[in-house]
N, C-alpha and C positions, 0 to 999 in steps of 0.2 A: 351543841352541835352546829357544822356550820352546814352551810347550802352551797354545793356545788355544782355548778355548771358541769353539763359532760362535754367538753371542747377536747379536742383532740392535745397530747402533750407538743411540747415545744422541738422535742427530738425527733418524734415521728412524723413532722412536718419538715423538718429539713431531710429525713431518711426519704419521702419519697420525691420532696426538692430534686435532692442528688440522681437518684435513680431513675427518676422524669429524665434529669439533664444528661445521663449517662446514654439513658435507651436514644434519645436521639442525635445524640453526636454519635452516637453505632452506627446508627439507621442512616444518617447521613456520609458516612465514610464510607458504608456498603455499597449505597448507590452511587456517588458520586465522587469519590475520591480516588487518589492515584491506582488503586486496583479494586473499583465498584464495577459495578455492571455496566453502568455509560461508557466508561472506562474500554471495557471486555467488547462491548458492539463496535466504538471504534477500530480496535484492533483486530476485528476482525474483517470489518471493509477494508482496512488498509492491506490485509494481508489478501483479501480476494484480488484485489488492485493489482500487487506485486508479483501475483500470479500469473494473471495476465500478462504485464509486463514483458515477467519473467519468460513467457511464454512467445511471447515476439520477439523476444530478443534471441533465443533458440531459434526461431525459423531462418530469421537472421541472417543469424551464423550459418547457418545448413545451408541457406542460399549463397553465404560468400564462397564457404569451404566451398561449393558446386563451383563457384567461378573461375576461382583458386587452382579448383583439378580439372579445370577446362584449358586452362590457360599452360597450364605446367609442360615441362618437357617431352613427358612422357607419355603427356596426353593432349595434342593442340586442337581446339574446335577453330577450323579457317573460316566460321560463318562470326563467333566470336570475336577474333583478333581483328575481322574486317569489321566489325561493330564499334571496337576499340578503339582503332587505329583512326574511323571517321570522325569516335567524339571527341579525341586528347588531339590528334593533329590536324584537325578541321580538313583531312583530304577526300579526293574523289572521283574516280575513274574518271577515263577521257569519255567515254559515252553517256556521261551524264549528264543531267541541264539542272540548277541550281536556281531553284527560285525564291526570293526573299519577300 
């Protein structure tokens, strides 16, 4: 009879090799890879970001379109066009005095 050592066999040392190397390349694709969790927080500041943005960019607009139907034919504000008129063609009533 011979005398054996009980060491573990040569397969069941690379099965959990594999297995080791499998759980953490998982584990690191989950976290940190093109759709992990780091990933997921980014996209979601950016999308709070674009929100905001987006959100200026509507007031924006609401303020131009206001300008837009201020100025329109059918609607003229004369305190407006006099606003206009002083900043595109630098003019200025005769009862003014102009200080630089």
């Amino acid at each position: 009879m011979t005398n054996r050592s009980a060491r573990p066999s040569f397969g069941a040392l690379i099965f959990f090799t594999v297995t080791l190397s499998l759980t953490a390349y998982f584990t690191f694709a989950a976290v940190q890879g093109d759709f992990g969790l780091f990933r997921r927080a980014e996209i979601m500041v950016e999308s709070r970001k674009l929100t905001a943005e987006l959100d200026t960019l509507r007031a924006e607009v609401g303020r131009m379109e206001n300008l837009t139907t201020r100025l329109s034919n059918e609607f003229l504000d004369t305190d407006l066009l006099d606003q206009q008129v002083r900043d595109v063609l630098g003019l200025i009533r005769t009862d003014e005095i102009v200080v630089n």
